[in-house]
C-alpha positions in Angstrom: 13.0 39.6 -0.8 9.5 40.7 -0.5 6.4 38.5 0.8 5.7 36.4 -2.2 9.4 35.4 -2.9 9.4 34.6 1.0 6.7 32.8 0.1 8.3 30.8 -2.6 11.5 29.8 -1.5 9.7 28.3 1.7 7.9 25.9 -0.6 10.7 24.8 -2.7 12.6 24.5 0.6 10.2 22.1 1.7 10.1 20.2 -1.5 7.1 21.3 -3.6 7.5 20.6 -7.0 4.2 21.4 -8.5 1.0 23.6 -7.6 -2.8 23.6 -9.2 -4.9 26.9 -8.8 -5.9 30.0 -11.0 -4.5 33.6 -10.4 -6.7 36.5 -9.0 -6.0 40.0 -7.7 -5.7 38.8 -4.3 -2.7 36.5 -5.2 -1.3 37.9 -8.6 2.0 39.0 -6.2 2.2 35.2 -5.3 2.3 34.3 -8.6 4.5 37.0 -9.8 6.9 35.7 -7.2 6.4 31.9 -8.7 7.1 32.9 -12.1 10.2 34.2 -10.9 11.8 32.4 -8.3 9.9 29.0 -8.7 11.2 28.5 -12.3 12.7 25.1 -12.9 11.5 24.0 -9.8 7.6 24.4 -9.0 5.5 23.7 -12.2 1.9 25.5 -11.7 -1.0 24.1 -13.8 -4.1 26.5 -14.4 -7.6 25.2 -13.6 -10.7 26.2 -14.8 -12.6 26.1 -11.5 -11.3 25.7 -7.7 -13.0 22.9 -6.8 -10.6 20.9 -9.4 -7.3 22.6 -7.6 -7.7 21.0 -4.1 -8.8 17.7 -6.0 -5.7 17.9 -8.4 -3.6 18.5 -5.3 -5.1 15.4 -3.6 -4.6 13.2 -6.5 -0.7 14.9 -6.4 -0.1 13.9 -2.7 -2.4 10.2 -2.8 0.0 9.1 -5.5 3.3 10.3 -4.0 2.8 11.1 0.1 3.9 14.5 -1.0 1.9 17.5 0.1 -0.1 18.7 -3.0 -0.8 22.7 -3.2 -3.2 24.3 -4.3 -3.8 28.6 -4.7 -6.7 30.1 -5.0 -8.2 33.8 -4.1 -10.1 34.3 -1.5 -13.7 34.3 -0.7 -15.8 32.0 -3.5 -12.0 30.8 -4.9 -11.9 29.7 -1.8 -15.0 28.3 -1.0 -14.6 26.2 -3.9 -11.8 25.0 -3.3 -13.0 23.4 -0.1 -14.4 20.5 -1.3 -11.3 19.5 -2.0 -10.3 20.3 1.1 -13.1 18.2 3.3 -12.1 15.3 1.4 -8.3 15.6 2.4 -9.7 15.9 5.6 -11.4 13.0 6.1 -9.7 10.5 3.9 -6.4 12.1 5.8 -4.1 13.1 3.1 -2.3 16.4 3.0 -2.8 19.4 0.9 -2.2 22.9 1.1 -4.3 25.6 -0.1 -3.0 28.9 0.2 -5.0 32.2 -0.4 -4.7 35.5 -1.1 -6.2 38.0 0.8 -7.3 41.9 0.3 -4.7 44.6 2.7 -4.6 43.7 6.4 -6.2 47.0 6.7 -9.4 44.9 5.6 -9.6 42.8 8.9 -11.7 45.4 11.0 -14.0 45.2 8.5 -16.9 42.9 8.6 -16.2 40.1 6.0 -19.4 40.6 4.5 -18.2 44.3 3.6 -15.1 43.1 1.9 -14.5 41.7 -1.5 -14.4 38.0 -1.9 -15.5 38.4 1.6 -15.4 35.3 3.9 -13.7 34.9 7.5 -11.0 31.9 6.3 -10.0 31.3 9.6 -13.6 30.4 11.1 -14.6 28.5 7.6 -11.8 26.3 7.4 -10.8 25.8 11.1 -13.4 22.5 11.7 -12.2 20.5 8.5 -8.0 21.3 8.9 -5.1 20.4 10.6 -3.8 24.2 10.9 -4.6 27.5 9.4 -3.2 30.8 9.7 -2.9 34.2 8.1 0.8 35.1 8.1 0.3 39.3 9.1 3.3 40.2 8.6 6.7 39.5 6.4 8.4 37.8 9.4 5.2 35.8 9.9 5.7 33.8 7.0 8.3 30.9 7.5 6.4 29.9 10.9 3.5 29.6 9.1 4.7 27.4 6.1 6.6 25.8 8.4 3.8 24.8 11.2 1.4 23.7 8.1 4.0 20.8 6.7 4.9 19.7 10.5 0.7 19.7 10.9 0.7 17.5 7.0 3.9 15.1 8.0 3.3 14.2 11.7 0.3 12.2 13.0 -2.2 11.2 10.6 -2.1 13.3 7.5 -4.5 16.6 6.9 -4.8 19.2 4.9 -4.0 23.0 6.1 -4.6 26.8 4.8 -2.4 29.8 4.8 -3.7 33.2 3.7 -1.5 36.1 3.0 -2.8 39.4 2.6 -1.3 41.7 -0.2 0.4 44.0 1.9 2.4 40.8 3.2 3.1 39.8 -0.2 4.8 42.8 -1.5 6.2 43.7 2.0 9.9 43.5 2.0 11.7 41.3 4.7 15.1 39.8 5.7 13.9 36.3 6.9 16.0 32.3 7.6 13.9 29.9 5.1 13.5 26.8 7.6 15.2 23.4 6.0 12.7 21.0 4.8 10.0 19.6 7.8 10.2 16.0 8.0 8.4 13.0 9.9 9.0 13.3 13.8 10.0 9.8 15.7 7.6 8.4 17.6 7.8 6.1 21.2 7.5 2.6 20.8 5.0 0.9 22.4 5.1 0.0 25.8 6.2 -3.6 26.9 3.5 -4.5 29.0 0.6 -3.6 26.5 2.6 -5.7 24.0 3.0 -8.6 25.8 -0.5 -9.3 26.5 -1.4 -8.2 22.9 1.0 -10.9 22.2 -0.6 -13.3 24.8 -4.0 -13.1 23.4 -2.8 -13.6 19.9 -1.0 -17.0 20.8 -4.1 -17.7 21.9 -6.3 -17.3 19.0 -6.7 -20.3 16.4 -8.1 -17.5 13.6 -6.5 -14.2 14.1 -7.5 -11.0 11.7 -6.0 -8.1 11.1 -8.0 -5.4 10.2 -5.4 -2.3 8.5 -6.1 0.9 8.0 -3.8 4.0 6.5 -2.1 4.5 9.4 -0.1 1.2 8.1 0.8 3.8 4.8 1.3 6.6 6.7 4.2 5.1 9.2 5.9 3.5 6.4 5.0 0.0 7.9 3.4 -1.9 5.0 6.2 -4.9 5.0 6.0 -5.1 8.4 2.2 -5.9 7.7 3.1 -8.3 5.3 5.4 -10.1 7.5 3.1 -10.6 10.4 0.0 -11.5 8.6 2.5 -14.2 6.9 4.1 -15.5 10.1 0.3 -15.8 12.4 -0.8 -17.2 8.7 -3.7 -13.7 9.3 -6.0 -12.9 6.7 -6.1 -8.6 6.2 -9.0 -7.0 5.6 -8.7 -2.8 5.4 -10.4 0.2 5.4 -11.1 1.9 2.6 -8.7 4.5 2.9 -5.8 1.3 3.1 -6.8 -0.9 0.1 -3.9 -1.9 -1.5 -2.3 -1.7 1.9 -0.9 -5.1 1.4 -0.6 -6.6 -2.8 -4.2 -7.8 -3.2 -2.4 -10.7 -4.8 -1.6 -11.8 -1.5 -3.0 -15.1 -0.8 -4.1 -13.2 2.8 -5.6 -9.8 1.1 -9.2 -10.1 1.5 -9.7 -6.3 0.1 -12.4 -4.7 1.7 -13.5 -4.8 5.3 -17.5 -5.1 4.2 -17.3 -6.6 1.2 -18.2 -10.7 1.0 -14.7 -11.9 1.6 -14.4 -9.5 4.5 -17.4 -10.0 6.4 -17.3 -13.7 6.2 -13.8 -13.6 7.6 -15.0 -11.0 10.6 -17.7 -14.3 11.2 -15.0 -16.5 11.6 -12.3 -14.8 13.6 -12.0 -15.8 16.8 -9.4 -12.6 17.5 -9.1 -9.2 16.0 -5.3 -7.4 15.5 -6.3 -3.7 14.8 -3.4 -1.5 13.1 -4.4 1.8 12.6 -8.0 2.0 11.2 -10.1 4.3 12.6 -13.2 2.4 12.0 -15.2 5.0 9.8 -19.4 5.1 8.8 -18.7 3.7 5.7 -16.4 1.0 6.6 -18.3 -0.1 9.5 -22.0 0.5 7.9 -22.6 3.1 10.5 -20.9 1.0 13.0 -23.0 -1.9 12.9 -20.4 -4.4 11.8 -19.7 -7.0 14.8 -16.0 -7.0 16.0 -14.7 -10.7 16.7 -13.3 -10.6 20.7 -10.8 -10.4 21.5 -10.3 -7.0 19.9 -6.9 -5.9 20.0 -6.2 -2.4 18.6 -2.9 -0.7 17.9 -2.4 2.8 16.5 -0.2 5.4 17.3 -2.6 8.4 18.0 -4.0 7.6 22.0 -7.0 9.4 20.9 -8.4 6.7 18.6 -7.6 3.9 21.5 -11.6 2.1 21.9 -13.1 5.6 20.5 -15.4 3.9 17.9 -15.5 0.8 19.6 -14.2 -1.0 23.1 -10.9 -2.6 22.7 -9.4 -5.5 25.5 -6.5 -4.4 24.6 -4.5 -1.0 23.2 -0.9 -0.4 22.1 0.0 3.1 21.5 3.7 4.0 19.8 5.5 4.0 16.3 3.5 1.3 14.2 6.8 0.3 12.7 8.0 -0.7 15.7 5.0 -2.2 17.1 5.1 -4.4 14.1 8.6 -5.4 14.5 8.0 -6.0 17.9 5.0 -8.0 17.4 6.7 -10.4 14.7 9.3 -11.3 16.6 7.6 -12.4 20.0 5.1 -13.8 18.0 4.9 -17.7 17.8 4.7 -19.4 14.3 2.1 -21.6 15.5 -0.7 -23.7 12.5 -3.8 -22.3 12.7 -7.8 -22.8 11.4 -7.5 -20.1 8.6 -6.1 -22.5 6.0 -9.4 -24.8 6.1 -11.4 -21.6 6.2 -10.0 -19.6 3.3 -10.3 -22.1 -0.1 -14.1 -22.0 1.3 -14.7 -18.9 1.2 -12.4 -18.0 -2.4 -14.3 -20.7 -3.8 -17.9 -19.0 -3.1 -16.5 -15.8 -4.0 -14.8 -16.2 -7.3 -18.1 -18.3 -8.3 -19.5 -14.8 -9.1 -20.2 -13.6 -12.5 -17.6 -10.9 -13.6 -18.7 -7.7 -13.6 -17.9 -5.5 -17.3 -15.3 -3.3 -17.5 -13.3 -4.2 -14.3 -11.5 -7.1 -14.9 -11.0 -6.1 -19.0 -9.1 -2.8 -17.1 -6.2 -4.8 -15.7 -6.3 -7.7 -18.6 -4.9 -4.1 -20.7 -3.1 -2.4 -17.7 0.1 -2.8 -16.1 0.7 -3.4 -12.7 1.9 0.1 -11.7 -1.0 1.7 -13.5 -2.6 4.7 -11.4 -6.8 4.2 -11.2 -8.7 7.6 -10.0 -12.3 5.8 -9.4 -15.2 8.1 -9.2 -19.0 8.2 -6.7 -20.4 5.5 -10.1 -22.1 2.1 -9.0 -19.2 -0.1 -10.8 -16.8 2.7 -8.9 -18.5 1.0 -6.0 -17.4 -3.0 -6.9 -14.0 -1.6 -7.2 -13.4 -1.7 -3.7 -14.0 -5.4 -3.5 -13.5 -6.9 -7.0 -10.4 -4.8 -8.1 -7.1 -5.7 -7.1 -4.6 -3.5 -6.5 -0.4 -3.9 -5.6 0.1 -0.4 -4.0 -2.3 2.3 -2.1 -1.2 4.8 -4.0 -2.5 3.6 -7.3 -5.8 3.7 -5.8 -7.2 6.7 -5.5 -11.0 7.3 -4.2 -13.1 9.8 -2.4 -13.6 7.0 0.3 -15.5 9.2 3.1 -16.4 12.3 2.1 -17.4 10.8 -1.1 -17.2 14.0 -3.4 -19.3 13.2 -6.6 -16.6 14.4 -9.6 -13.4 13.8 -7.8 -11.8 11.5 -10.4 -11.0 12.9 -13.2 -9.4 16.4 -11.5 -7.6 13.7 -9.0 -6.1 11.7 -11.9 -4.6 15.4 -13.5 -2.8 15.6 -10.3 -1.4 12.0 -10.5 -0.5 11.7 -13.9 1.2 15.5 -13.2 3.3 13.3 -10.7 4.0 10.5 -13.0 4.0 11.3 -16.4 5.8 8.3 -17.5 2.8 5.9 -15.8 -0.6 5.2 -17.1 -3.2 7.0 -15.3 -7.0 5.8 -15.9 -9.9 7.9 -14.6 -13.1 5.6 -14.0 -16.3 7.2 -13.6 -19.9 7.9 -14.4 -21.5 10.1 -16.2 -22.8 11.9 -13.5 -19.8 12.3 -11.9 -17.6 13.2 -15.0 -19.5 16.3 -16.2 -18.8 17.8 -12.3 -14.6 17.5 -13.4 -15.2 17.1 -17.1 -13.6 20.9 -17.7 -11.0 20.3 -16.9 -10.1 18.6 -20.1 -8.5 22.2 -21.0 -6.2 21.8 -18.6 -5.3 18.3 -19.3 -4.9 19.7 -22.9 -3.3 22.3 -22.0 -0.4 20.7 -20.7 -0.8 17.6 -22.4 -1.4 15.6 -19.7 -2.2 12.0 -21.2 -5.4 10.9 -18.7 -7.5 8.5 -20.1 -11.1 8.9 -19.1 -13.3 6.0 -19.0 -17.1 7.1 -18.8 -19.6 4.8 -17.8 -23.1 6.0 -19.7 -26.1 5.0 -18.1 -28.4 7.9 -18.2 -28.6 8.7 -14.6 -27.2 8.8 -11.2 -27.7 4.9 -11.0 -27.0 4.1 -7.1 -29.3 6.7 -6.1 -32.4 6.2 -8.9 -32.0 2.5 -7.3 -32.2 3.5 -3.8 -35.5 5.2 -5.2 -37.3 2.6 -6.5 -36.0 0.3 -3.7 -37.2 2.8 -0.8 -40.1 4.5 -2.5 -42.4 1.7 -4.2 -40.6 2.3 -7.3 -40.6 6.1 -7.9 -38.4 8.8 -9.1 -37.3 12.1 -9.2 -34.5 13.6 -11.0 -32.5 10.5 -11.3 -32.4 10.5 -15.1 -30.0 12.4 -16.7 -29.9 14.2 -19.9 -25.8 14.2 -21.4 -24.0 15.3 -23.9 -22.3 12.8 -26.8 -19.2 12.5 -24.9 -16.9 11.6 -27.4 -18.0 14.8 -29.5 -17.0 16.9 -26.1 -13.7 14.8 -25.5 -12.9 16.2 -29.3 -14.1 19.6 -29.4 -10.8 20.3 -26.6 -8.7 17.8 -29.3 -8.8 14.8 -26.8 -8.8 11.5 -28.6 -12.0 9.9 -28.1 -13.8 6.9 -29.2 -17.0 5.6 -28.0 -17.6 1.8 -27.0 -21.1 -0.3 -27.8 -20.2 -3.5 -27.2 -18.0 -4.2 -24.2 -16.2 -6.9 -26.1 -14.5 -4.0 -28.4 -13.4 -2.1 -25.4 -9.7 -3.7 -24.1 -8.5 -2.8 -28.2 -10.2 0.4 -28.0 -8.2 1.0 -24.3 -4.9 0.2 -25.4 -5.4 2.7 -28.4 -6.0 5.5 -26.2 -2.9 4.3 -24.3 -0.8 4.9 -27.1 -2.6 8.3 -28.3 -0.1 9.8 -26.1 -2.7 12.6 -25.6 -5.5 13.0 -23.1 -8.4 10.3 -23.8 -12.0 9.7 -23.7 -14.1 6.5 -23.4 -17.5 6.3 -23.6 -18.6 3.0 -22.7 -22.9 3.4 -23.9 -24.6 1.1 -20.3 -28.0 2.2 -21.0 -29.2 -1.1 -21.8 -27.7 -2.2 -19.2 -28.8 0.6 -16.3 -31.1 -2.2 -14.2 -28.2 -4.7 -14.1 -26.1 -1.8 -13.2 -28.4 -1.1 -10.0 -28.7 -4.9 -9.1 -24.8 -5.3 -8.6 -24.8 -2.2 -6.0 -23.8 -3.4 -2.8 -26.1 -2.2 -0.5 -29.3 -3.1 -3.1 -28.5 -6.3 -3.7 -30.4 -8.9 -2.0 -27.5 -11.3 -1.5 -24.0 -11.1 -1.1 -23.0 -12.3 -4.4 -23.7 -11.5 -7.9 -25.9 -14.8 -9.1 -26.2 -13.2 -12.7 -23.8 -11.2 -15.4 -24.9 -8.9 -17.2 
């Protein structure tokens, strides 16, 4: 086999079933190689710009805990790609990208001097788990191999793998390594557990605070069973909404939103599982902890790094879990005064438009790609979701046009399962071309575009910060719908909010790719007064 069937086989060994990216002269061997040996088992699904593969790929492994791959050429295919890329990296999910390269001869050069020219290795080192060139034939099972151990152990990341041409087309006799799977961890160690457990008998409001690592370790029922037996209320991260059903009468969403911070007022104990307590969801880290603060993870690392803990428990979340629900007393505690309270204020809010028509239309298992768009924002708290991987958002590196691109990749892994994309218009245009490829492959998105005229969380930040001026906040779009049909999407356009759950469940049953335009502009000040951080208090006291 040469380099590029090599290549191949290692993927489909490891279970890759489908890969986004755009062929080059750097990489045309690699796809020569997946036209012939990936057939019937890899799918590959041309983009129209990089940045869309690595977001594709994300949207691939978010909805499935697969690894989602991406190819690109080198250099600015690359480069492009690497948005994608940071967001993986922050929001921990994994995704490969793999690039071509010029001849290994090239590597003395300076990479300014070469085609596509960019040093991989020093660019994408900081925001990956692992990258490496393979530089020879031989080279290239360890490589594959090390990048899914680096994707499928620990937290989740994304990693890069460049293969020159010469490695490509070289010929080899190599052993494809079996499929890389999840390593067992320790389980936590008996003394740290039993004064985690101490301190938890002695709290009259415990609250758990999730974050992914819950996902990652397989361990959401054993979430579910401990908030149920301490009678807990969960708050998460961003990254773990849905972590437990938010039909849960203990889901409180979002660590920062009303529900959330109310609950961190009243806690008299914190139970930590995994989060890693990030800008966003700690407001730059000026949320207030309740003490005691117990926090579990497995990573060592992330043991009182944001904040001091009284107490950490390293090991296998699954089995620190387990552990802790069954030395764990059943004992009645404050929380079921507290709650009804605090449901009662919250649900006294005035619905926002859009959201809640959404899932009167939708199924449960329905798969929402939310984009950087102020009701994107409300989502977080005032969207309820059954399952994390329905949910997917650019929750920290917060890359403006990751929705629609992310939803390809979804619905690529679910054909059979509504897919909605939710954005602004700002945000759409950034992904919107990839409507050919949607097309292309008839993959049946449906894009819902909020149109305000401008990049409304940002103009509002404006007027709030700077006395009431602007710059470059307004934006100047095209008629939507006319785009969505010029690629043969089915498209309608929506004036009156009240027409919009017949109009959704029409482009449900298109059974082709879909476009919404929902016309806000009347509506653009009401849409900057419900944004989180520009309100002036914590609840909505008007609709719009």
């Amino acid at each position: 086999m040469n380099g590029g069937d090599i290549l191949i086989e290692c993927l489909k060994a490891q279970g890759v079933s489908a890969v986004f990216g755009m062929p080059g002269t750097q990489n045309i061997h690699i796809y020569d190689s997946l036209l012939r040996r990936g057939a019937g088992a890899i799918d590959h699904y041309l983009v129209r710009h990089e940045y869309a593969a690595t977001q594709m790929a994300d949207g691939f492994a978010r909805a499935t805990g697969e690894v989602g791959v991406a190819i690109t050429v080198p250099g600015p295919g690359a480069s492009n790609a690497s948005t994608g890329i940071l967001e993986a990296y922050t929001d921990c999910v994994p995704v490969l990208l793999i690039t071509g390269q010029s001849h290994s001869d090239s590597y003395s050069r300076h990479p300014s001097k070469m085609f596509h020219g960019l040093d991989q290795m020093r660019f994408f080192e900081p925001i990956t788990k692992y990258c490496a060139i393979a530089h020879t034939v031989s080279e290239i099972p360890a490589v594959v191999e090390n990048a899914f151990r680096a994707m499928r152990n620990g937290r989740p990341g994304p990693t890069v793998l460049e293969f020159p041409m010469d490695v490509t087309t070289g010929d080899g006799e190599v052993q494809i390594p079996s499929r890389v799977e999840r390593e067992d961890l320790s389980p936590p160690n008996d003394s740290d557990l039993s004064a985690a457990v101490e301190k938890i008998r002695n709290a009259k409001l415990p609250l758990i605070f999730a974050g992914s690592a819950v996902i990652h370790a397989n361990a959401r029922n054993e979430l579910k069973l401990l908030a149920e037996k301490l009678n807990a209320p969960v708050i998460v991260s961003r990254c773990a909404k849905g972590t437990l059903s938010e039909d849960h009468p203990l889901a409180l969403q979002i660590c920062y939103g009303f529900l959330g911070q109310e609950a961190l007022k009243h806690a008299d104990c914190l139970i930590g599982i995994g989060p890693r307590f990030t800008s966003i969801d700690t407001r730059s880290w000026s949320m207030k902890l309740p003490q005691p603060f117990i926090q579990i993870d497995e990573d060592e690392n992330e043991i009182g790094r944001e904040y001091p803990c009284e107490i950490g428990v390293v090991g296998d979340l699954k089995l620190t879990l387990q552990a802790l629900i069954e030395d764990i007393s059943t004992d009645q505690n404050g929380w079921d005064a507290v709650l009804p309270q605090l449901l009662a204020k919250y649900n006294s809010q005035p619905p926002l438009p859009i959201i809640h028509e959404l899932q009167d239309v939708l199924p449960r298992d329905t798969i929402y790609s939310i984009d950087v768009h102020s009701l994107g924002y409300a989502s977080f708290a005032e969207f309820p979701i059954y399952d994390p991987r329905t949910f997917l958002y650019p929750n920290i590196g917060v890359a403006l046009g990751y929705a629609y691109p992310a939803a390809i990749g979804a619905k690529v892994a679910y054909p059979d399962r509504p897919v909605v994309c939710f954005s602004g218009d700002g945000g759409f245009l950034m992904g919107a071309m990839e409507m050919a490829t949607a097309m292309k492959y008839g993959i049946n998105v449906v894009a819902i575009v909020i149109n305000d005229d401008a990049l409304s969380a940002i103009k509002g930040s404006q007027l709030k910060g700077f006395d009431g001026r602007t710059i470059d906040t307004d934006l100047h779009n095209p008629d939507f719908v006319e785009f969505a049909q010029s690629f043969g999407a089915y498209a309608r356009k929506v004036e009156n909010v009240e027409d919009f759950k017949p109009i959704l469940r029409d482009a449900l049953a298109a059974e082709k790719p879909a476009l919404i335009e929902v016309i806000m502009r009347e509506h653009q000040d009401d849409i900057i007064d419900s944004i989180g951080w520009l309100k002036a208090d914590a609840l909505r006291k008007t609709s719009f």
